[in-house]
N, C-alpha and C positions, 0 to 999 in steps of 0.2 A: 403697857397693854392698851389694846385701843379703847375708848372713851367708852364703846357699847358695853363692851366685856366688865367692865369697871361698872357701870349701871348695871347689868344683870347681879352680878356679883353682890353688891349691893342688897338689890331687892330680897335674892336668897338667904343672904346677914338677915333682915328686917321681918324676913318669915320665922327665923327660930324664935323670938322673940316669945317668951313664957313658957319653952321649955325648961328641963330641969339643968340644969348647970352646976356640973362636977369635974372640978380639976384632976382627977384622976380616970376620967373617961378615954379610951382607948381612940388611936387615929379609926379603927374600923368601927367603933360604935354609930351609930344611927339615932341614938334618941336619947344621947348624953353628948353635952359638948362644955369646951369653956372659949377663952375668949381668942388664943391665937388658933385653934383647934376650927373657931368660926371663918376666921378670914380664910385658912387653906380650905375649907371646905368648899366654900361658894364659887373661889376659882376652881378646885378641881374640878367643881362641876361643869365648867365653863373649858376644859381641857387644860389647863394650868395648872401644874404640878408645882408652889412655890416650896416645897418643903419633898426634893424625891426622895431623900433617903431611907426612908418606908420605916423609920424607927416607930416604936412603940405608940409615942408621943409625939405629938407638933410642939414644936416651940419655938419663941420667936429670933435664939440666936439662927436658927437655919436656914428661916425663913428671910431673914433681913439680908445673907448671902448670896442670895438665891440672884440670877442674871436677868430675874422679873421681876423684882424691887427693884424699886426706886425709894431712896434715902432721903427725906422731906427735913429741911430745917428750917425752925420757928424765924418770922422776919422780927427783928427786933422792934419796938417803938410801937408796933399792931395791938 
């Protein structure tokens, strides 16, 4: 995704910060989140659907599938 998208994305992760956080909080909740629940939100906000399959819950096998990840591996020796 392009560099901007990724920076907004970002920022909107950094706004929830002290809300309540609950692993059982629904994809449509608004004012429960947890942590993979975070990262699709900030894209969807952004038009990035990384999880479309509208299930109950985000999680991050679907999201790791998804043809807008990108799969990051640790460099060794760093």
């Amino acid at each position: 995704l392009p560099p901007d998208v990724k920076q907004r994305a970002v920022e909107r992760e950094k706004s929830l910060v002290g809300l309540p956080f609950h692993m059982l909080a629904s994809r449509r909740s608004t004012s429960l989140f947890y942590c993979s629940k975070i990262a699709w939100w900030a894209y969807a906000e952004e038009g990035y659907d990384l999880d479309p399959d509208g299930a109950f819950w985000v999680v991050p096998d679907r999201m790791a599938e998804s043809d807008l990840v990108e799969s990051i591996s640790p460099t060794r020796g760093q």
